[in-house]
C-alpha positions as CSV (number, residue, x, y, z in Angstrom):
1,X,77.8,-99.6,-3.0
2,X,76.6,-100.1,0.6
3,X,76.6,-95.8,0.1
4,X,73.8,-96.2,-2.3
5,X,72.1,-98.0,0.2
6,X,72.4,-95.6,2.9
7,X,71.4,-93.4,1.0
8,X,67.9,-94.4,-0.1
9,X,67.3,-95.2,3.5
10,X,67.9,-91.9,5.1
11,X,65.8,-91.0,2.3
12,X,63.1,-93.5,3.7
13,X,63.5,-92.5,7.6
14,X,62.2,-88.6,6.6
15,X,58.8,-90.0,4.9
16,X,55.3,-90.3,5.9
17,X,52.1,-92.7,5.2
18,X,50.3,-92.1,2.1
19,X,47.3,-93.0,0.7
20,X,47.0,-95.7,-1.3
21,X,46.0,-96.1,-5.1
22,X,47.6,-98.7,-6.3
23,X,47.4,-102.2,-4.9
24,X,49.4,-103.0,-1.9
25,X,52.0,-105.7,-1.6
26,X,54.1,-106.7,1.4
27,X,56.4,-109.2,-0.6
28,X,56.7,-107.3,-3.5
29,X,60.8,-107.8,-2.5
30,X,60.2,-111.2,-4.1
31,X,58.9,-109.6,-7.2
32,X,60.2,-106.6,-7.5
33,X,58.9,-106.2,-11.3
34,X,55.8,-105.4,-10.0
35,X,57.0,-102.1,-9.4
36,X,59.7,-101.7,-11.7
37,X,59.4,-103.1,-15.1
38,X,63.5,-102.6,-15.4
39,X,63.6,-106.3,-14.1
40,X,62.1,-107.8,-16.6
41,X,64.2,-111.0,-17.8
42,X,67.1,-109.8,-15.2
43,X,66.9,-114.1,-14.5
44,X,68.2,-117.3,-16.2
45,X,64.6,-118.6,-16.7
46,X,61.0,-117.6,-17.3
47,X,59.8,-116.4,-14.4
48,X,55.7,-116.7,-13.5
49,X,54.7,-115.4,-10.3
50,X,50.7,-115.3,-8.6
51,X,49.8,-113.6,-5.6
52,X,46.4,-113.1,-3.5
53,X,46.0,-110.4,-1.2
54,X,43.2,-110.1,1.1
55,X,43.9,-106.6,3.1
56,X,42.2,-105.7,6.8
57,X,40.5,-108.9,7.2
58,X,37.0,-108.3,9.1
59,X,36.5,-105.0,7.4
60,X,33.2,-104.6,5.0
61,X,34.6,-104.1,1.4
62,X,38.0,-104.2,2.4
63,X,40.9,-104.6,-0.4
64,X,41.6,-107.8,-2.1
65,X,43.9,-107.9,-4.7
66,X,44.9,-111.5,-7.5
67,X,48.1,-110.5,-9.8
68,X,50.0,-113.2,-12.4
69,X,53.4,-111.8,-13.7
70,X,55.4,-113.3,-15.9
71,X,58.9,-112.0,-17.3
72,X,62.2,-114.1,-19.5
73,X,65.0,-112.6,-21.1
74,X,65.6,-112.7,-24.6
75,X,68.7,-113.3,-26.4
76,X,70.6,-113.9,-23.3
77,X,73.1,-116.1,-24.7
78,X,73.2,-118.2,-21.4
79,X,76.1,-120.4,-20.8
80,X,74.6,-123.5,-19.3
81,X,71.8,-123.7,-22.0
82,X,72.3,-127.2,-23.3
83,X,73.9,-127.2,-26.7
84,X,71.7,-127.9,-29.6
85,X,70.8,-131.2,-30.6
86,X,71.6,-132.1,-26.9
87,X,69.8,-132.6,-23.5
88,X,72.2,-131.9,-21.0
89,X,74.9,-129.0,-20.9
90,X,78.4,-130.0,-21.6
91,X,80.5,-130.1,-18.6
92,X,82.9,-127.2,-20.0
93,X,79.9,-125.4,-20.4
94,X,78.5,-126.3,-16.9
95,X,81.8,-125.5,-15.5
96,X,81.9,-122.4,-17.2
97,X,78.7,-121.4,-16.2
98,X,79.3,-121.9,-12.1
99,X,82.8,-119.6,-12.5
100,X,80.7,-117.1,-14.2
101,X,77.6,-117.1,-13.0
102,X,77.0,-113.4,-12.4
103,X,78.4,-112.2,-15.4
104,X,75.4,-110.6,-17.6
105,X,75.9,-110.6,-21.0
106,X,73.8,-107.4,-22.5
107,X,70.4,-109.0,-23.3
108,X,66.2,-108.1,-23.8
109,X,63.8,-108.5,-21.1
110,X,60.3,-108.6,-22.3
111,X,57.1,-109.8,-19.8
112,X,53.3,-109.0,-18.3
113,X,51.8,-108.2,-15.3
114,X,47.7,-108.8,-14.9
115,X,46.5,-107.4,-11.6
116,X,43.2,-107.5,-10.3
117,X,42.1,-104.9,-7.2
118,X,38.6,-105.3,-5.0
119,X,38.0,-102.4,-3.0
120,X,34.6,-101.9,-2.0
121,X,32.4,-100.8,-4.3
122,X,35.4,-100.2,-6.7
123,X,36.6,-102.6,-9.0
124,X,40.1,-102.4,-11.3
125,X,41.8,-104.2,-13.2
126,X,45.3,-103.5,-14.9
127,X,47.5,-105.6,-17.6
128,X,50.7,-104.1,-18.7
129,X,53.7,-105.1,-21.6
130,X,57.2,-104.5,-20.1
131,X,60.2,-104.6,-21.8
132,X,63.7,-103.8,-20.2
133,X,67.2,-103.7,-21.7
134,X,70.2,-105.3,-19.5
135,X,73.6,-103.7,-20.0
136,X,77.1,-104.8,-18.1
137,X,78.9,-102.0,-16.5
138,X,81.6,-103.5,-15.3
139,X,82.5,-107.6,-14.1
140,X,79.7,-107.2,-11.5
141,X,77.9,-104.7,-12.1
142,X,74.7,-104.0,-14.2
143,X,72.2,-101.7,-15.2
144,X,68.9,-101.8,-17.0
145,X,66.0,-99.5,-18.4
146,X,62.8,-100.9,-18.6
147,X,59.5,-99.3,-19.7
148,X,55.7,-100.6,-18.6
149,X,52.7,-100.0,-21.2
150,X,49.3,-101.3,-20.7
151,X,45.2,-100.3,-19.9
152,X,43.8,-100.0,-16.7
153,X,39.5,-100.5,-16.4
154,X,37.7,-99.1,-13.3
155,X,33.8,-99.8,-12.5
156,X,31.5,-99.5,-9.8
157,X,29.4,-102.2,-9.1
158,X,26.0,-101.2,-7.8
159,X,25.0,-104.7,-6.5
160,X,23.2,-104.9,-3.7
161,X,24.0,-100.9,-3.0
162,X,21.1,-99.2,-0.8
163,X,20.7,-96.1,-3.1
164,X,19.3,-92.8,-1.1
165,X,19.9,-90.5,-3.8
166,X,19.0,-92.4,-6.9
167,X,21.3,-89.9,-9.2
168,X,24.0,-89.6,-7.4
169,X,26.7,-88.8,-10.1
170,X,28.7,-90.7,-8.3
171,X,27.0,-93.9,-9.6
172,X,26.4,-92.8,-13.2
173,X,27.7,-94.8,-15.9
174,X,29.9,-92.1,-17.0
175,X,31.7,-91.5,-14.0
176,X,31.5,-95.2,-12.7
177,X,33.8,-97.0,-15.6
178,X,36.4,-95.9,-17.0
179,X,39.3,-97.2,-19.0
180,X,42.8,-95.4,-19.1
181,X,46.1,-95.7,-20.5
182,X,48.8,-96.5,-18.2
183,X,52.5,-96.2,-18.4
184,X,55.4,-96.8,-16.5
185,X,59.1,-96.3,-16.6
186,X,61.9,-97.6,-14.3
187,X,65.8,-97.8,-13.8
188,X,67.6,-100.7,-12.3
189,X,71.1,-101.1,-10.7
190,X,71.9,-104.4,-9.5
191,X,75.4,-106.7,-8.7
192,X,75.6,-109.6,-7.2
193,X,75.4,-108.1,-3.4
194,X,72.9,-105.4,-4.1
195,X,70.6,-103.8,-5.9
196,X,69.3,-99.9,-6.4
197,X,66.0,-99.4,-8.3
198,X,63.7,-96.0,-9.5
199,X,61.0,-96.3,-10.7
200,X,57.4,-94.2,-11.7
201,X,53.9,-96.0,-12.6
202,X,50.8,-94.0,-13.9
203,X,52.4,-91.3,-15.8
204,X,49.7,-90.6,-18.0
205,X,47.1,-88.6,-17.9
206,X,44.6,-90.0,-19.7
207,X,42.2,-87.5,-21.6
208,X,39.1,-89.9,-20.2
209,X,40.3,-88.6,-16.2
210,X,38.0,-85.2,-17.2
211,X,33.8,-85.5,-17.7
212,X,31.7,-83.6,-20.3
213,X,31.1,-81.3,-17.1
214,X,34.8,-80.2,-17.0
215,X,35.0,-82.0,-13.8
216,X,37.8,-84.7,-12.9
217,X,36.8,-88.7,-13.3
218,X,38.8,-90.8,-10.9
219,X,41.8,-88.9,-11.8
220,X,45.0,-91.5,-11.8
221,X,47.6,-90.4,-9.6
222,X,51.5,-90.8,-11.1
223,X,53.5,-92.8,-7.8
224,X,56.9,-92.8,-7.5
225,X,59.3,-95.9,-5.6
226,X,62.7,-96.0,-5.1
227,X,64.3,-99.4,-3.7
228,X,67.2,-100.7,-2.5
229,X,68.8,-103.8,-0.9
230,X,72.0,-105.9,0.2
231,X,72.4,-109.4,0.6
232,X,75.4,-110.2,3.2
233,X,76.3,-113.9,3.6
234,X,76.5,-114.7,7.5
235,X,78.1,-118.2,7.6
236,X,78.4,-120.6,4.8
237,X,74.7,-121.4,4.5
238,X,72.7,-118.5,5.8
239,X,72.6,-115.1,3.9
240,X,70.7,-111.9,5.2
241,X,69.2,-109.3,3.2
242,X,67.7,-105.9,4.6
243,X,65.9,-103.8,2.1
244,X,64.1,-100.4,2.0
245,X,61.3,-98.9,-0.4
246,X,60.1,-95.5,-0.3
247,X,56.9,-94.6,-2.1
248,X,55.4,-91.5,-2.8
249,X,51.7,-90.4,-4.8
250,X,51.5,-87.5,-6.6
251,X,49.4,-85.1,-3.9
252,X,50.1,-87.3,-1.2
253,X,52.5,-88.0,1.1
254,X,55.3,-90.1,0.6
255,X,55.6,-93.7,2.8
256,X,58.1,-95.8,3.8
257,X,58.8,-99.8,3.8
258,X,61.7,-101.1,6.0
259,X,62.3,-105.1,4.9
260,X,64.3,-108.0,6.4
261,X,64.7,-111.6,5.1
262,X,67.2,-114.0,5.9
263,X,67.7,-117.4,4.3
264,X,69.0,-120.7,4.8
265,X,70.6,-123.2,2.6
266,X,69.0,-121.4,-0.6
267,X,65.8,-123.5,0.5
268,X,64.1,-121.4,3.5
269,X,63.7,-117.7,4.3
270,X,62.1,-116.3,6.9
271,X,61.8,-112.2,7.5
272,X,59.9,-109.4,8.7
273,X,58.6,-106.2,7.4
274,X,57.6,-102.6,8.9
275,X,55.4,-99.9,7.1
276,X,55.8,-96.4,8.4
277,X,51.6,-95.9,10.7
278,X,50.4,-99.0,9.1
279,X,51.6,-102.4,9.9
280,X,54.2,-104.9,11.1
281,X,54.6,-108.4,8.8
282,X,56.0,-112.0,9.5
283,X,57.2,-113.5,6.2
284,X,58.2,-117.2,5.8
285,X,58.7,-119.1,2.0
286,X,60.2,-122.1,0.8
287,X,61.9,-123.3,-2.5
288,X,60.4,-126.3,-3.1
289,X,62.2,-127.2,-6.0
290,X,64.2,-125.8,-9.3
291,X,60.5,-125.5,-10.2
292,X,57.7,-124.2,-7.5
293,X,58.4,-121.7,-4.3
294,X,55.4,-120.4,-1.8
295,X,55.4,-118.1,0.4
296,X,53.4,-116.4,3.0
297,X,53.0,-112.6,4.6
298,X,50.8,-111.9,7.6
299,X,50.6,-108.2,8.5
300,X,49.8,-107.0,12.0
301,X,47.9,-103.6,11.9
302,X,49.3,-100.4,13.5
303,X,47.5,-98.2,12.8
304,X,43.6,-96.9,14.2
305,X,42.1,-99.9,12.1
306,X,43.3,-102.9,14.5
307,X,40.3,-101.5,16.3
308,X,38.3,-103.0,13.0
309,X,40.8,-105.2,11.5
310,X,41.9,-108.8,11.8
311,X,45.4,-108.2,9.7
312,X,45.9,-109.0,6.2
313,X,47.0,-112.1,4.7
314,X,49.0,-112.8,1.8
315,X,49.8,-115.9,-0.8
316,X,52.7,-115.9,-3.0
317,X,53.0,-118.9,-5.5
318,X,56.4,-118.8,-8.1
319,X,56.9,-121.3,-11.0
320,X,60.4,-121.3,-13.0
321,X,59.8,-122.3,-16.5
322,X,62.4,-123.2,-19.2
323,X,65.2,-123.5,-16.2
324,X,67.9,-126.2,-17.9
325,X,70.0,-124.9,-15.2
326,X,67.5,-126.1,-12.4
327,X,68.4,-123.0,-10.4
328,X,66.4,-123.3,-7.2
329,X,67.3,-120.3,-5.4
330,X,67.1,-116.8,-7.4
331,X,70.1,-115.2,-8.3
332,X,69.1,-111.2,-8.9
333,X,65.7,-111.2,-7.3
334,X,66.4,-112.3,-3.4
């Protein structure tokens, strides 16, 4: 499998920056169904995930970006569920469980994603339905389909906006809000060691993207990501896991994310990150508990900006509900 790998990451190595229409995310690696809704209910629990975002700090109307996610599977079947009538899992059932951990029975994933993006004058806000289907191909290896449906709301807010030409058809209420259909598709590949994911957001064209003067209205751009990652175990308590995402907009050019994270004891990761003429990231997080997990991203600006720029910052909060397991560390999304 570590062919797949190399793969997507010569892939990677041939791509440029693009610009950017969808939010941006350095630890989307931690939550990788922001970006493919295959991985929907791929764990043991209900997974609800909040992240803030503020992007080239010291820059007037520069992005911030607030998302909740949240994502369980359905009819998983799981084998250290307590039995009914009971609070505690039997111990053949716990011992079962631990042999088999990383067996996946086939099961439904169903979740949301609400995302909310500040860029300047430009406001959007997104919320999509996913639902993915998880399907054993061998002992140790899965696969899943997962599709993203949802609306997506764009406005211009004309507070406090020095107006020279008073109408500018930029800043009419037909061209300044807008609400669209959005849809997304993905395709998931995933073992215990590694995982492979493809995946395409905004595939619609919506009928509103064209005015009553024939001419295009904030037009949403179809972007494409493929993903991929290892986790190797160095040592009985430390694992390391280098991934790789390439990303490309439809009449753009395509961009590249090269990702490293290792972590200790299933408690502590560290890593760092490295986007192709943009930015360099330090990561750190912690598992707090079977229940909570934060983490942190600060990116280091590359490009012409750190003339401008203080970095960007970002805040990554995870909760684990209905967990009888009390799994700390994640199993499929590391």
């Amino acid at each position: 499998m570590r062919v797949l790998f190399c793969i997507v990451c010569c892939f990677c190595w041939c791509t440029a920056v693009f610009a950017q229409q969808r939010p941006q995310h350095t630890q989307y690696f931690q939550n990788n169904f922001l970006l493919n809704p295959a991985v929907a209910g791929i764990e043991n629990y209900t997974d609800v995930r909040s992240g803030f975002r503020s992007q080239w700090v010291g820059m007037e109307g520069a992005p911030t970006t607030f998302y909740t996610s949240v994502h369980t599977a359905l009819n998983k079947n799981d084998r250290n569920s307590p039995r009914f009538g009971t609070g505690r899992p039997s111990s053949s059932t716990s011992s079962a469980n631990k042999n088999n951990r990383f067996y996946v029975r086939p099961h439904h994933g169903i979740g949301a994603v609400a995302q909310m993006d500040n860029s300047g004058l430009l406001s959007t806000f997104s919320f999509n339905l996913n639902y993915a289907y998880h399907i054993p191909l061998t002992k140790s290896l899965n696969l899943s389909g997962g599709v993203a449906a949802g609306i997506l709301k764009q406005w211009i807010s004309r507070k406090n906006v020095d107006v020279l030409i008073q109408d500018d058809p930029f800043l009419t209420v037909e061209r300044g809000n807008r609400n669209k259909l959005d849809l997304g598709l993905g395709i998931w590949l995933y073992s215990r060691d590694f995982y492979v994911g493809v995946s395409g957001m905004q595939l619609v064209k919506s009928l509103g993207d064209v005015g009553s003067d024939g001419k295009p209205l904030a037009e949403l751009q179809p972007h494409y990501y493929a993903t991929a990652g290892l986790r190797l175990r160095v040592g009985e308590q430390v694992t390391f896991t280098p991934s790789v995402m390439a990303k490309l907009a439809a009449g753009g050019l395509p961009a590249v994310d090269i990702n490293a994270k290792a972590t200790y004891n299933e408690r502590f990761w560290a890593g760092a990150s490295y986007r192709h003429n943009d930015a360099v990231a330090a990561m750190l997080g912690i598992y707090v508990n079977h229940f909570i997990d934060v983490s942190y991203s600060h990116d280091f600006t590359t490009s012409d900006l750190n003339r401008v720029s203080a970095n960007s910052h970002e805040v990554v909060v995870g909760i684990k509900l209905n967990n009888p397991q009390k799994i700390i560390c994640p199993s499929w999304v590391w």
